[in-house]
C-alpha positions, 0 to 999 in steps of 0.5 A: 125628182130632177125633173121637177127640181129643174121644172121648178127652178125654170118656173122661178127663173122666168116668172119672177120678172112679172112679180111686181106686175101681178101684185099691182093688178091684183090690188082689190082697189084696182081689179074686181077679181082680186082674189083669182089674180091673188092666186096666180101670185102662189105660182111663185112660191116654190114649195106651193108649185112644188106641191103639186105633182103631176096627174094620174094617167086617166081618161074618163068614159061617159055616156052621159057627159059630152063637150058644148060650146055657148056664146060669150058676152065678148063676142067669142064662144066658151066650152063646158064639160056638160051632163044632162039630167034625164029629166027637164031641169032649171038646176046647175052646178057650175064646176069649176077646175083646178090649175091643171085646167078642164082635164079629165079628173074633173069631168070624172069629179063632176059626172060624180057629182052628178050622179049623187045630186040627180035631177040636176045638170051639171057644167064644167067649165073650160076657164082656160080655152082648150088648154091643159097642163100635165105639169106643174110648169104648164100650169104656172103658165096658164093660171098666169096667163088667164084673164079675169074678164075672159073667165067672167065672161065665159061664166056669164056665157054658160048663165046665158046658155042655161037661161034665165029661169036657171039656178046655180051653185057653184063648186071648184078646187084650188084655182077654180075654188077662188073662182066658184066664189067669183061665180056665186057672184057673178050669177047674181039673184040666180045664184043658191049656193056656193062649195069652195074647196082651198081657194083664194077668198074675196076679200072685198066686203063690198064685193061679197055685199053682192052675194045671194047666197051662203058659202060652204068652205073646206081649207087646209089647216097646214098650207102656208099660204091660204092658212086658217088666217085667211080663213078668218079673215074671210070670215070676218069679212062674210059677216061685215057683208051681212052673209053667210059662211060655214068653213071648215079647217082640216089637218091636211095640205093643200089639194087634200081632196084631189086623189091625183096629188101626193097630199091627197087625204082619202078620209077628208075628202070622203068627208068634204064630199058627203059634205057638199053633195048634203049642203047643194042638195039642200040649196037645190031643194031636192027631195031627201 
């Protein structure tokens, strides 16, 4: 308990100076990925950091799902976590990690999703480069330390690697639920679907104007600062831009969904689970 108190404290002490920076970098007039970099100002508030304990020892083993690595538009090479389908397949599900970066809860969370969905391959992405927090400290500093552009590039690398003919949906937690948004519309015309658990909505209508497709949002009713106001407010928004978004608010804290944190609600996430696996199949058009 001292350990995170000081942790906490130390987050505060050394990040403070870069408060001012982040929130004129994060201005929707200036930066496209407004909604990402609003996000890295959460690692500010102590009660939102301190919400998030450290996860679970565990290393996933798979006989299916191995590392790749893809170019990237900016002349470097990106990496994902990636399952194959057993049969030739144009269908992706772009998964997209929480603060503590591609560690081995999410390669478990995907290889579930791609065990349920079938017929469809399966890439999570590594947005942070190889880097992984096993404290919440760590991840304060990598969630502030990413660069929009490097993600979005390391997106359009993978779009590149699947190919043209690719479908997309996107799914992602915390972190990677404002970036599942980003993706959908990144990928474009490509793009069929988008499941976003507690992230950072977009907040720019012209930027939302771009989507191709609905969105599925799951947000937690009793968090401080992604709240049923911001919820509403995306939603207002979705409308203004002519598109489409069904969000659901539960009783719950943030990261409800992730068994590894102590808010960690076992019937919502059940719920939230069947949920998305229902709506990306029906976005994917596989067969009942």
């Amino acid at each position: 308990m001292k350990k995170s108190l000081l942790s906490v404290i130390l987050i505060l002490l050394t990040f403070t100076a870069s408060w001012a920076q982040l929130k004129k970098t994060a201005s929707c007039c200036s930066n496209p990925y407004a909604a990402p970099m609003a996000f890295a100002m959460l690692t500010h508030d102590r009660q939102f950091v301190s919400g998030h304990e450290s996860p679970l020892p565990y290393k996933h083993i798979s006989a299916v799902g191995k590392m790749i690595t893809f170019a990237t538009p900016d002349g470097k090479t990106g990496s994902a976590y990636e399952l194959k389908a057993a049969k030739p397949s144009n269908k992706y599900l772009l998964v997209y990690q929480e603060w503590w970066g591609l560690n081995e809860h999410i390669k478990k969370e995907a290889e579930t999703y791609f065990n349920d969905l079938k017929d469809v391959n399966v890439l999570a992405l590594d947005l942070y480069d190889g880097k992984i927090a096993a404290e919440a400290a760590e991840a304060v500093k990598l969630v502030q330390a990413a660069q929009p552009e490097r993600i979005a590039n390391i997106i359009k690398g993978a779009q590149a690697y699947a190919g043209t003919k690719a479908e997309f949906a996107s799914i992602g937690w915390c972190f990677g639920g404002s970036w599942s948004l980003q993706s959908a519309i990144i990928t474009g015309k490509q793009a069929k679907g988008c499941v976003m658990f507690y992230g950072m909505p977009e907040k720019d209508v012209a930027r939302l104007k771009t989507l191709n497709c609905d969105v599925l949002g799951f947000f937690a009713g009793l968090e401080k600062n992604i709240n049923p106001a911001v919820v509403k407010q995306f939603e207002a928004d979705m409308k203004a831009a002519g598109k489409n978004v069904k969000t659901k608010i539960y009783d719950a804290e943030h990261a409800f969904a992730n068994p590894s944190n102590p808010n960690y609600h076992r019937e919502y996430a059940a719920e939230t689970h069947q949920l998305a696996v229902a709506y990306l199949k029906d976005r994917f058009d596989l067969k009942k």
